[in-house]
LUMMIFI-376925 format. One line per 5 residues: for each residue x, y, z of C-alpha. Coordinates in Angstrom, 2 decimals, m for minus. Example, Ala and Ser with C-alpha at 12.3 -4.5 7.8 and 13.67 -1.06 7.14 Angstrom:
12.30:m4.50:7.80; 13.67:m1.06:7.14
END
This chain:
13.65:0.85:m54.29; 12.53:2.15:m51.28; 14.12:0.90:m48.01; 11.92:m0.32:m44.94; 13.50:0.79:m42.16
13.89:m0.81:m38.79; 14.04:m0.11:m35.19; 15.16:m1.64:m31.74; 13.01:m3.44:m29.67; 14.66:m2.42:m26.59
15.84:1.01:m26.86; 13.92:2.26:m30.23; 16.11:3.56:m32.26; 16.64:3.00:m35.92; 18.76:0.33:m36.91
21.70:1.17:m39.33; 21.25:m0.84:m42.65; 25.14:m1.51:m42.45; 24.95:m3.20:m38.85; 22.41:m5.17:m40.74
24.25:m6.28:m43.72; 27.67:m7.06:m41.31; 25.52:m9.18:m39.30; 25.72:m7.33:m36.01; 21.95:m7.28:m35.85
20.26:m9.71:m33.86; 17.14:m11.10:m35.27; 14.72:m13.02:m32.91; 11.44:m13.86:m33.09; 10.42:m11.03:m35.70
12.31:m8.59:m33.35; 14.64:m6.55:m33.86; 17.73:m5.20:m31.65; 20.54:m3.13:m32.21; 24.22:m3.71:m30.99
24.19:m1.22:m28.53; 20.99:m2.75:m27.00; 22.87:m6.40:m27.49; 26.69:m5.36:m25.37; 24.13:m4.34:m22.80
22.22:m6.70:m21.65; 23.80:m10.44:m20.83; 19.94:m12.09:m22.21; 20.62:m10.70:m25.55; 24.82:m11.50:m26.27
23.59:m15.13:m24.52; 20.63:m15.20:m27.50; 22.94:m13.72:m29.82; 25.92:m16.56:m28.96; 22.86:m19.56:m29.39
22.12:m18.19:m32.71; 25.01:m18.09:m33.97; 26.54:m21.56:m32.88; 23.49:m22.60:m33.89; 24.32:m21.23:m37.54
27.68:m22.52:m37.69; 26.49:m25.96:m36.71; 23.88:m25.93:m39.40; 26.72:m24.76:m42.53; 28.81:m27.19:m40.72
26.05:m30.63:m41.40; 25.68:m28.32:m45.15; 29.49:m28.75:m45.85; 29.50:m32.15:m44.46; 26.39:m33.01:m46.54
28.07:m32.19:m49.63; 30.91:m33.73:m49.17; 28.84:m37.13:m48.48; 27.18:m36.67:m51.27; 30.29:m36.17:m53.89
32.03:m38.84:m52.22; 28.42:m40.58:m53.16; 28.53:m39.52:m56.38; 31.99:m40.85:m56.81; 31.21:m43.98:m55.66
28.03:m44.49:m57.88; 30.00:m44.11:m60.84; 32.44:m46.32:m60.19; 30.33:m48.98:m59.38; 28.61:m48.51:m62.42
31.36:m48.62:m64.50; 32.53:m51.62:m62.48; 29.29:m52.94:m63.98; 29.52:m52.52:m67.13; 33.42:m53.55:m66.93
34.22:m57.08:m68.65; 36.06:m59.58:m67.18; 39.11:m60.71:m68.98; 39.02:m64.27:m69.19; 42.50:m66.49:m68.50
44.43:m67.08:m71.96; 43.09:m63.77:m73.46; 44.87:m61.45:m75.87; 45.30:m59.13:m73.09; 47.14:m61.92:m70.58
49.27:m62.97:m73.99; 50.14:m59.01:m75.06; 51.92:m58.19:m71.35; 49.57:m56.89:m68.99; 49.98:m58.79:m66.61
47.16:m61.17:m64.78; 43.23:m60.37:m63.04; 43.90:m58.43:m60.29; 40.18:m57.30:m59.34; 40.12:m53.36:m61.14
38.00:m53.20:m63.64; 40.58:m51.02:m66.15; 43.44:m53.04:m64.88; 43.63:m55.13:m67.92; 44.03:m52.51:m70.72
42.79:m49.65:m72.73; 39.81:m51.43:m74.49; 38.04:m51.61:m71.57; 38.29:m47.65:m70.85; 37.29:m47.42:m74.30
33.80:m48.62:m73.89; 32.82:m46.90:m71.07; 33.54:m43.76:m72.27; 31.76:m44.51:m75.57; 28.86:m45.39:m73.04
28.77:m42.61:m71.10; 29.00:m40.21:m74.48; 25.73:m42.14:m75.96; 23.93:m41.16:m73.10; 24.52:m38.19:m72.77
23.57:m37.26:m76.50; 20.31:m38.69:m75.11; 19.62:m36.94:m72.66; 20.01:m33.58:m74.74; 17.83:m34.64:m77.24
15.18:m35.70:m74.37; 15.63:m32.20:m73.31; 15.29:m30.41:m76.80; 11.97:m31.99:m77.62; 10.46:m31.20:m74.19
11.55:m27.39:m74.68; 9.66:m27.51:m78.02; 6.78:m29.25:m76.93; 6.42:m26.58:m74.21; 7.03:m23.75:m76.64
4.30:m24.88:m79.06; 2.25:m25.19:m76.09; 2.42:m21.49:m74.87; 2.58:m20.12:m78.46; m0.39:m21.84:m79.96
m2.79:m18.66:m79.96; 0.39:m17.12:m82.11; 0.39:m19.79:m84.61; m3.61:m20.57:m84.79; m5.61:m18.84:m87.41
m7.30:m15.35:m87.02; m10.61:m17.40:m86.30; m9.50:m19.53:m83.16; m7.86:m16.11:m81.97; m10.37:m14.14:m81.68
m12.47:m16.95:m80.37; m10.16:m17.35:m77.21; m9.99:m13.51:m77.09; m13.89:m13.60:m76.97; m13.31:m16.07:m74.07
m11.21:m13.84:m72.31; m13.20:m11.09:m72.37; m16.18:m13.14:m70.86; m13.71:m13.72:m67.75; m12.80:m10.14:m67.55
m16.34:m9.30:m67.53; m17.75:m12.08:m64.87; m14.45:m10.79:m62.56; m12.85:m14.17:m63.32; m9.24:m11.68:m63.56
m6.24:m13.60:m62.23; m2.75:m12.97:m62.67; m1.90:m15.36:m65.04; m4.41:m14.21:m67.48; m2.43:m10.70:m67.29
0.45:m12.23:m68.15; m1.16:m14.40:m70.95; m2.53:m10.53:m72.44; 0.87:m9.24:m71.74; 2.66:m11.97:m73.87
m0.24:m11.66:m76.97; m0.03:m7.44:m76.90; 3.97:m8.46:m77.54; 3.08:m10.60:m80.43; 2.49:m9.13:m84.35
m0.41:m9.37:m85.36; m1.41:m9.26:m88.49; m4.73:m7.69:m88.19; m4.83:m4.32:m86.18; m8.14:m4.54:m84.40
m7.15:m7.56:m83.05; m3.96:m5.76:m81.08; m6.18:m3.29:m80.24; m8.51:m5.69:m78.52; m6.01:m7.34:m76.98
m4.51:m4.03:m75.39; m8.42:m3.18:m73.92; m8.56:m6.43:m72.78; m5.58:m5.95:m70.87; m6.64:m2.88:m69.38
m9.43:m4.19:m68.33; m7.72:m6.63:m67.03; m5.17:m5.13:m64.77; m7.86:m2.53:m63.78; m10.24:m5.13:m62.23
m7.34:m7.49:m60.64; m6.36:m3.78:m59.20; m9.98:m3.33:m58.04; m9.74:m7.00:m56.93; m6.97:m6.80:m54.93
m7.16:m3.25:m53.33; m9.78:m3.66:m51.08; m7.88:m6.56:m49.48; m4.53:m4.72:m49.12; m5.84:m1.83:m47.66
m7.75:m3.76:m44.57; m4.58:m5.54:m43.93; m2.65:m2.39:m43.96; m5.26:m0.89:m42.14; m5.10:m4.08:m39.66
m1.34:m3.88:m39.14; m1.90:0.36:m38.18; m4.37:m0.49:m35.53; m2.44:m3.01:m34.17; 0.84:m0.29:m34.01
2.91:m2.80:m36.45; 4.13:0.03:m38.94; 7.21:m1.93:m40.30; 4.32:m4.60:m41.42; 2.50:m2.17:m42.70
5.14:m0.75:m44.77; 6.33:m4.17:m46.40; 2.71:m4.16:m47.52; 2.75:m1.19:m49.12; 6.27:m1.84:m50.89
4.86:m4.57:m51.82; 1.90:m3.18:m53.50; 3.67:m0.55:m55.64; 2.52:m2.17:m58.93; m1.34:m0.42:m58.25
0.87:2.45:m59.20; 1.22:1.19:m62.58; m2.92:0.59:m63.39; m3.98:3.60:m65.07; m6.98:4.31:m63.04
m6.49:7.65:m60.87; m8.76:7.19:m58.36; m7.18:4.06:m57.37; m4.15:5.81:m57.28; m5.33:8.61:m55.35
m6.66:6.36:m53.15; m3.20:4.24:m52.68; m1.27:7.46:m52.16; m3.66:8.78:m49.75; m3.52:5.71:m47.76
0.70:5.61:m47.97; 0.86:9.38:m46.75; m1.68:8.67:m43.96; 0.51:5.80:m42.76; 3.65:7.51:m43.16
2.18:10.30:m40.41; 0.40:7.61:m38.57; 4.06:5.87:m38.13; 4.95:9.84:m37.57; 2.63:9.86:m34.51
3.57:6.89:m32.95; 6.94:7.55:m32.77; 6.91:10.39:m31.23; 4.85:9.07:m28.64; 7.11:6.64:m28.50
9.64:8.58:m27.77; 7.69:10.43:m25.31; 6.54:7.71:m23.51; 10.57:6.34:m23.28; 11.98:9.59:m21.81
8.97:10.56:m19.28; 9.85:6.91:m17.35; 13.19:8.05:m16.41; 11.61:11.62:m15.13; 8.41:9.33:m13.10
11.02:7.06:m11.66; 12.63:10.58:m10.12; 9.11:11.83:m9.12; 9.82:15.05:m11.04; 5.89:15.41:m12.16
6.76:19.06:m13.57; 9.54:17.63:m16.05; 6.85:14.62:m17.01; 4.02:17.42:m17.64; 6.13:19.73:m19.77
7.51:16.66:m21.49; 3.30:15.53:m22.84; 2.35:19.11:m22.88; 4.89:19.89:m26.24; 3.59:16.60:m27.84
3.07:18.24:m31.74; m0.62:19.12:m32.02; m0.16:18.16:m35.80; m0.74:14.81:m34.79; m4.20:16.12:m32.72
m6.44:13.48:m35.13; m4.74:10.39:m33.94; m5.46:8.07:m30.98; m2.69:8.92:m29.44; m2.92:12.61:m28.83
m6.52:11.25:m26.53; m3.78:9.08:m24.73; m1.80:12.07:m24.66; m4.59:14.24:m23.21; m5.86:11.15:m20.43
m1.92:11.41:m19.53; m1.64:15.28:m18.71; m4.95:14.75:m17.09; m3.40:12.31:m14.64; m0.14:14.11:m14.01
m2.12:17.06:m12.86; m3.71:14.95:m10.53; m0.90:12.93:m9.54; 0.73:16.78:m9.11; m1.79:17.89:m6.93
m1.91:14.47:m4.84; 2.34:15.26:m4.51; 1.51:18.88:m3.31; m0.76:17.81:m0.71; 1.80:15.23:0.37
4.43:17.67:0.59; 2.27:19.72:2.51; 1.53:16.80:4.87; 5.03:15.99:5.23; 6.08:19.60:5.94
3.75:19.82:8.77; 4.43:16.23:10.18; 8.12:17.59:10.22; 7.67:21.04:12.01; 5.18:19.25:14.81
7.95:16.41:15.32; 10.84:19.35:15.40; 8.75:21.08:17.96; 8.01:18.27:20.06; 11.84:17.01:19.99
12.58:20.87:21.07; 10.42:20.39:23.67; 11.63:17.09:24.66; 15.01:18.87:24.65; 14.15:21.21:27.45
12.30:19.14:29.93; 15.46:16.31:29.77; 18.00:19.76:29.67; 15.85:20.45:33.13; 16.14:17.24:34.18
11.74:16.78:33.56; 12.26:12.54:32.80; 8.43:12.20:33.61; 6.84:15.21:32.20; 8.74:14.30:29.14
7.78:10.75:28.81; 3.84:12.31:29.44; 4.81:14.22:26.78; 6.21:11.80:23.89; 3.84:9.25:24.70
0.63:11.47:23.56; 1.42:10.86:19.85; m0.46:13.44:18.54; m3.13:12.41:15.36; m1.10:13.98:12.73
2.08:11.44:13.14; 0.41:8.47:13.88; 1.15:5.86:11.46; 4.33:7.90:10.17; 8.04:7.54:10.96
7.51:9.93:12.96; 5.82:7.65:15.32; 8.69:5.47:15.46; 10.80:7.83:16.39; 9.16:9.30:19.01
8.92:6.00:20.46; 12.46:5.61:20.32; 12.67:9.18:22.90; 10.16:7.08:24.66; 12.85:4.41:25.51
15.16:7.06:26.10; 13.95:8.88:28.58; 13.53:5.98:30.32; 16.91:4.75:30.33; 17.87:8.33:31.60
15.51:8.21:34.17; 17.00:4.95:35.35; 20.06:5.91:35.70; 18.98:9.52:37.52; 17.56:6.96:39.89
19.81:4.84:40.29; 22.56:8.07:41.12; 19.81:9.20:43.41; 19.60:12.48:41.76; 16.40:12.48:40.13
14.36:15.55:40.74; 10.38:15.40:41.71; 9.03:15.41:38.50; 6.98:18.33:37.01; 2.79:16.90:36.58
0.39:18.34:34.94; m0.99:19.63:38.27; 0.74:21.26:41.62; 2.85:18.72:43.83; 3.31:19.90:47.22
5.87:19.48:49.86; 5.58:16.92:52.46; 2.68:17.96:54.48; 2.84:18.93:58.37; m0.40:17.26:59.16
1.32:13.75:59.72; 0.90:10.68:62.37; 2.73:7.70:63.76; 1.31:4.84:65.71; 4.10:2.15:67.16
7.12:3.12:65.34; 10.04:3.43:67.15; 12.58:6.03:65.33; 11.63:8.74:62.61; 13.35:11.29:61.12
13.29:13.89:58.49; 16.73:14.78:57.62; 16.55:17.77:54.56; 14.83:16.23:51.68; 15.49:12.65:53.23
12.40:11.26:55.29; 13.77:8.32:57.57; 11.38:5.53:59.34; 12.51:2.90:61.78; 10.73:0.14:63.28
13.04:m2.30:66.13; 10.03:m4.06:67.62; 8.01:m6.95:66.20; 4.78:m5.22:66.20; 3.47:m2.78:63.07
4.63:0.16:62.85; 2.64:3.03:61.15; 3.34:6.56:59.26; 0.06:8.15:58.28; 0.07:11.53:55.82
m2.21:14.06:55.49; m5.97:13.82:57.14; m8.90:11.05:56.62; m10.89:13.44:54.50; m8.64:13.14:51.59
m10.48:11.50:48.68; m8.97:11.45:45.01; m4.73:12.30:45.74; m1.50:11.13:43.95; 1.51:10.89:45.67
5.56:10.85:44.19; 8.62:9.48:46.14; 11.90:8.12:45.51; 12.37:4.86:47.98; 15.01:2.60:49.26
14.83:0.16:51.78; 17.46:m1.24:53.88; 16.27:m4.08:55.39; 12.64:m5.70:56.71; 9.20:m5.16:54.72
7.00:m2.12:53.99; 3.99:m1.26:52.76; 1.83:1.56:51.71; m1.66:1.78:53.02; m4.24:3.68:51.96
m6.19:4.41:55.52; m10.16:4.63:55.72; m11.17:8.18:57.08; m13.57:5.88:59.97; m11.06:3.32:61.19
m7.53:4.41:60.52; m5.72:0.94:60.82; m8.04:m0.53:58.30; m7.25:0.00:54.54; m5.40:m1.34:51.53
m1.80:m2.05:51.65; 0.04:m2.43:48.45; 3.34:m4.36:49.77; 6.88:m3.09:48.21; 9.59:m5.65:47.32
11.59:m7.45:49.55; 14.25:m7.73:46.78; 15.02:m3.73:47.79; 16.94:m4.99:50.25; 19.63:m6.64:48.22
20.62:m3.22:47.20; 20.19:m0.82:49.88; 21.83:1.98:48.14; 19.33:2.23:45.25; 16.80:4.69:45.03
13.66:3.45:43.90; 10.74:5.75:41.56; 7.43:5.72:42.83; 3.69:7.23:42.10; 0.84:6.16:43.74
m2.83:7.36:42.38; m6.13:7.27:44.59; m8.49:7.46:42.18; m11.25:6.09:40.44; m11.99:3.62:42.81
m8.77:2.23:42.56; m5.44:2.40:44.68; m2.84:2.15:42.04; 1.25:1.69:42.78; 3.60:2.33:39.93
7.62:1.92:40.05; 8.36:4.34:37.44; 11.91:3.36:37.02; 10.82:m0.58:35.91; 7.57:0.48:33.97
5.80:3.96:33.61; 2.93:2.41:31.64; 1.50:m0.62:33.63; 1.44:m0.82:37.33; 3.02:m3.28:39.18
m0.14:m3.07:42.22; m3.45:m1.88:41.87; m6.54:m2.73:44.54; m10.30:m1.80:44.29; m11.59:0.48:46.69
m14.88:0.80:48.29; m17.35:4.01:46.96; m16.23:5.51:50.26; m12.83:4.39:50.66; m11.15:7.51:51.50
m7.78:8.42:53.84; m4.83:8.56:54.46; m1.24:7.84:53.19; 0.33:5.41:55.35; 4.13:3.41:55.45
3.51:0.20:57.53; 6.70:m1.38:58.74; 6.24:m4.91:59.35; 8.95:m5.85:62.49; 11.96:m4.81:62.07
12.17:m2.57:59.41; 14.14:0.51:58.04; 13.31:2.54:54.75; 14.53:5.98:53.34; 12.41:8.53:51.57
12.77:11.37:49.27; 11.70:14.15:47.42; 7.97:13.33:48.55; 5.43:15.10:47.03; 1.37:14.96:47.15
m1.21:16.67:44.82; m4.43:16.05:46.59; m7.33:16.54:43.93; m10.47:16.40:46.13; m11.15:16.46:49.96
m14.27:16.27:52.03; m15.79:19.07:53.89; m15.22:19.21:57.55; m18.09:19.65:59.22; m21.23:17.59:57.73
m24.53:17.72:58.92; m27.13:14.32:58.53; m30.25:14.89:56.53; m31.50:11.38:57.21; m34.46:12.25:59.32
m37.90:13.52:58.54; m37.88:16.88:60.04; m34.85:18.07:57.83; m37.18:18.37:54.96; m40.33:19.64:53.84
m42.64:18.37:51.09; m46.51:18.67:49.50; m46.56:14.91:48.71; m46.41:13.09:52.16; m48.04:10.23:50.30
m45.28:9.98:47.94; m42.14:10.49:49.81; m41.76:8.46:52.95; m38.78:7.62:55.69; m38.08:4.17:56.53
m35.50:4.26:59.71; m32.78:6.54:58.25; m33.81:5.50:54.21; m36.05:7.75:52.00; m38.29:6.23:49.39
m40.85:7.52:46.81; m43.12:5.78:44.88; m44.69:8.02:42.37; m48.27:6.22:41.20; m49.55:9.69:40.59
m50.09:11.68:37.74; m47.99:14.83:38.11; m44.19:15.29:39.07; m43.14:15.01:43.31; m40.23:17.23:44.63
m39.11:17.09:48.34; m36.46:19.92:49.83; m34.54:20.63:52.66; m35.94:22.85:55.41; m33.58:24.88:55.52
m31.16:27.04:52.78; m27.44:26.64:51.94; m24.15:28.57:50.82; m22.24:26.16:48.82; m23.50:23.43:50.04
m21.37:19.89:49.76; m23.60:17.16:49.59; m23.19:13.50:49.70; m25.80:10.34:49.63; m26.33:6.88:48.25
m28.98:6.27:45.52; m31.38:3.62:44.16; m33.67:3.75:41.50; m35.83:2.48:38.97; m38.93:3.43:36.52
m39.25:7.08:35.29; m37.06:9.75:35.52; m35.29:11.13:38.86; m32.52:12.82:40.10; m31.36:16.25:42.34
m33.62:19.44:41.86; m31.71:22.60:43.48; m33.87:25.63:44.07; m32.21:29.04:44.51; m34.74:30.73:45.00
m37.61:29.27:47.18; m40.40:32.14:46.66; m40.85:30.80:43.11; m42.31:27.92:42.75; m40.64:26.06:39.48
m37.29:28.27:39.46; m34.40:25.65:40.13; m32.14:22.71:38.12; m33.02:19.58:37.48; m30.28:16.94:36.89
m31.52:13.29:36.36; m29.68:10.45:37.28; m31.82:7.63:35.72; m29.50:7.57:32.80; m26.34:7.23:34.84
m27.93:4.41:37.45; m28.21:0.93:37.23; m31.88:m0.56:38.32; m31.55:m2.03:41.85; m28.32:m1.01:42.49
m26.79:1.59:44.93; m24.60:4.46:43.76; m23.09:6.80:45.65; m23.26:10.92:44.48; m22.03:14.06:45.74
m23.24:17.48:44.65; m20.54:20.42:45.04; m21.53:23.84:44.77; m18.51:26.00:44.76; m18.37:29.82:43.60
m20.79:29.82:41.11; m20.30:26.52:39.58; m22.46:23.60:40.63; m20.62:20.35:40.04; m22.48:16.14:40.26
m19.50:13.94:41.00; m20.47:9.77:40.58; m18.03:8.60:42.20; m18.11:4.45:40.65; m19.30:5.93:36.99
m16.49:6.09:34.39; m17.34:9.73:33.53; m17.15:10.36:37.26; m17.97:14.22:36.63; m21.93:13.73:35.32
m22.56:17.81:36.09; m20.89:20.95:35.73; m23.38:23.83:35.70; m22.63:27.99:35.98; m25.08:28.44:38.87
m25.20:30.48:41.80; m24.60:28.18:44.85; m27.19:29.13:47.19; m30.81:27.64:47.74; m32.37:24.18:48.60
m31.38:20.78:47.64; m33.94:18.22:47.32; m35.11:15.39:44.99; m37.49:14.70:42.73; m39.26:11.52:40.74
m41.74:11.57:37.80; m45.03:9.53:37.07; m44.19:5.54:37.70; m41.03:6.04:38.95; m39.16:5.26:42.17
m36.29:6.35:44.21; m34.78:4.88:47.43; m31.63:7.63:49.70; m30.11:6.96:52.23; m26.45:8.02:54.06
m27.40:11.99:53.52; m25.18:14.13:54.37; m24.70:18.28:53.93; m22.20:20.83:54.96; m23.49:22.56:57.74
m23.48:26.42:56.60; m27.09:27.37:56.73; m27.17:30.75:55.24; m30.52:31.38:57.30; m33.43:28.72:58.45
END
């Protein structure tokens, strides 16, 4: 008899038929799982314990059962017996011959009594085996009638038969039935021979019956992966072997031996599936792909070779994702080792600011990455070293991305009483009650930043940022009092003219945000002043000043008619020092200036509105439409003034708007000589004023 064999659950493998006959097996819910599987895991033992208490409680209620029911027993009989028992009356032979009196027991009194219950219970049970011996022979008469009925009734029920056997009416008691009468002798021969068709016949339809059923079921069980089902079905269907029809038995073999390599199949995919999750869970794709390549191609007709196929095709892709990762990763590494190297050097040369700059600009590729994090953390670093360079007073100017310079001999005080510039130590005094003022640099400075370390010993200062017409007037961005609690402590500062704005940052509180910032007029330019408010005294070092822009010296005004020349006079008009244009024509108006410059610097204030307008420069005036255009309509709001200047410097021609965000609208390769002038298109209008020009005429 072929053995169905079984596997774990859990772990797969086959289960030992001797673990199953000792019991060690746990069977739950259909399932199967070895002992290995079962010391393992705590679920299992726990299930395992249940089951088993569970099985000694129910042969426990069993034992107790039977013992109930003997003691039961017992007790029936010998209240029947007490039943049938007779009560010995007072005065009896059995009170005269010795026995003593009634004490209650039913035997008590004597043997007589003990004789007619046993002669009871003997009459019955003769009884009962004759009840039994004419029910067997009723029954045997019954199933051997066709034996003892005559030839005629036989072959009449054998007719009947065969009607069944043709209609498909085959069951398997009528098998048996043929079985039983092909046993029997008959006394005729074509009768046995009959019966013997008949009961090939017989078994051959039930076969053809039945076989159709048994193989959708087994084919049910395949498709749903339940083999060991499958398998009890065949063993269970062995007797088709036995019908002596070959294609039926072709046809059973065939579908055994497909099973068997379906079952085959599975397993080792199985398998495969089992021992590529411990190679995934390492990420070692290579292992995983050489693992489903060598899945047997024998098994290249069954569903799971596709699965097999859709697996590899997703491990190369998973593969090439991983190598594109690592590729990733490589280079998110080398640009955070170089940037850390750099770090390295500016902290080694003592950089703090130029390093922060540096580890702040996150570049693309680490964004989002640990990377980030980390380069944060330098960040907060540098920042803690650079307060406590500042704090020591040894911090170094730091390195910008431009040229600081020294402090500056062009300098100016108004009402202080004591300065002094010891080394790299500036010192100002004030001992009166009145301001007191240190002004840097000239009034034509325009876009600057300016560095220096701070501390002040007692009073209140500010820094000013002085208008180039009326020095005392400007924006003063106060320092803290608090200083002054601590007059030992250097102080970080950085303040940027730019933009518009007048920004003050302490750089040893907060490099990012700053802790003063004031808006500044279109024209706002100057100097850099220290006010001293009464008495006052503050220290200051290591000051340096990059100054990005500053105006041209010597400007000429253009705000009069006879500084320009023009066709349209109808067009372009003056209005006490403003010039206006209001193009109704058809055709495009220009206006120039008189007279031809070298790099000219020029600077004006602007409103427009309508068509297109802006700056055409001419370089050469002997042709008539040779020159730039660069509009301005785009950049200017409608009714609003705006101020522009126009730099030509080399051979580069630069627009600078000074309140627009972009601030640089223009940067041209053009030779800087010729006229400037304007111009404004059909149904469009322009309004100057404030003109000014650098006064080198090349020739008039």
């Amino acid at each position: 008899m072929q053995v169905i064999p079984h596997y774990c659950e859990k772990c797969h493998e086959k289960i030992l038929p001797r673990d199953l006959e000792r019991g060690k097996v746990l069977i739950y819910k259909n399932l199967y799982f070895c002992p290995k599987c079962i010391a393992q895991s705590k679920k299992l033992t726990k299930i395992q314990k249940k089951l088993a208490a569970k099985k000694e409680r129910r042969e426990t209620r069993k034992s107790q059962g039977k013992e109930k029911e003997g003691k039961r027993r017992k007790t029936g009989i010998s209240s029947k017996t007490s039943q049938l028992s007779i009560p010995i009356m007072e005065g009896s032979d059995h009170e005269l011959s010795g026995y003593g009196k009634w004490n209650g027991h039913p035997y008590s009194q004597g043997s007589s009594s003990l004789l007619s219950f046993l002669f009871l219970i003997f009459f019955l049970t003769i009884l009962l085996f004759l009840l039994l011996f004419l029910r067997t022979s009723s029954t045997s008469k019954q199933k051997s009638r066709m034996v003892k009925q005559d030839p005629a009734e036989k072959l009449q029920h054998l007719e009947e038969i065969n009607l069944s056997i043709q209609s498909g009416k085959v069951s398997n008691e009528l098998i048996q039935e043929l079985q039983k009468l092909s046993k029997e002798e008959w006394r005729q021969k074509e009768n046995q021979d009959k019966v013997k068709d008949l009961l090939l016949r017989a078994k051959i339809e039930w076969g053809k019956k039945n076989w159709k059923k048994i193989k959708e079921k087994v084919e049910y069980w395949i498709g749903q992966e339940k083999f060991d089902k499958a398998q009890k079905l065949l063993l269970k269907s062995t007797w088709l072997a036995s019908i002596p029809l070959e294609s039926l038995k072709e046809e059973f073999q065939e579908l055994k031996k497909r099973t068997n390599f379906l079952e085959e199949a599975f397993q080792a995919y199985r398998k495969l599936v089992k021992e590529s999750k411990y190679w995934e869970q390492k990420k070692d794709w290579n292992k995983v792909y050489e693992l489903w390549f060598h899945y047997p191609t024998r098994f290249q007709s069954t569903p799971w070779f596709a699965l097999v196929e859709k697996k590899l095709k997703e491990i190369d892709r998973i593969r090439e994702e991983e190598k594109k990762r690592q590729e990733e990763e490589r280079k998110k590494k080398a640009e955070y080792e170089r940037m850390v190297k750099t770090l390295k050097d500016y902290l080694q040369k003592g950089r703090y600011y130029r390093g922060y700059l540096y580890a702040k600009k996150i570049p693309d590729l680490l964004k989002g990455t640990e990377y980030e994090k980390k380069l944060k953390d330098w960040q907060e670093k540098i920042l803690d070293l650079r307060k406590k360079a500042v704090k020591e007073g040894k911090i170094r100017p730091p390195d910008f991305p431009f040229t600081l310079s020294p402090l500056l001999k062009t300098k100016k005080t108004f009402q202080l009483s004591r300065w002094e510039h010891n080394g790299e130590i500036l010192i100002l005094e004030n001992s009166s009650f009145r301001k007191g003022y240190f002004f840097l640099g000239n009034p034509r400075w325009q876009f600057y930043w300016a560095y220096f370390l701070a501390r002040l010993s007692y009073g209140k200062v500010s820094v000013w940022v002085s208008s180039h017409r009326k020095a005392l007037n400007g924006v003063k961005i106060s320092l803290p009092s608090r200083w002054a609690g601590r007059p030992k402590q250097w102080h970080e500062c950085l303040l940027i003219v730019d933009q518009g704005m007048a920004k003050l940052f302490f750089l040893d509180q907060d490099i990012q945000k700053p802790v003063m910032e004031q808006k500044l007029s279109p024209h706002y330019y100057g100097f850099l002043a220290f006010v001293l408010h009464g008495p006052s005294r503050i220290e200051i070092k290591n000051l340096r000043v990059d100054l990005l822009f500053e105006l041209p010296k010597n400007l000429v005004s253009l705000n009069s008619a006879k500084e320009w020349i023009t066709k349209d006079g109808d067009v372009w008009k003056w209005k006490k020092k403003e010039l206006w244009a209001v193009n109704a024509g058809e055709k495009e108006s220009r206006i120039f200036t008189k007279s031809q410059w070298e790099n000219p610097f020029l600077s004006f204030e602007l409103k427009g509105e309508g068509a297109e307008y802006g700056i055409y420069f001419r370089a050469n005036p002997q042709k008539k439409h040779f020159g730039v255009q660069l509009p301005l309509s785009k950049y200017i709001v409608p009714g609003e003034w705006h101020s522009i200047e126009l730099i030509c410097r080399g051979k580069k021609l630069v627009l600078i708007h000074l309140s627009h965000p972009k601030k640089i609208l223009f940067s041209l390769p053009l030779e800087g000589k010729g006229q400037v002038g304007f111009y404004v298109q059909k149904k469009g209008k322009i309004y100057l004023r404030k003109i000014f020009i650098q006064e080198v005429p090349s020739k008039k």
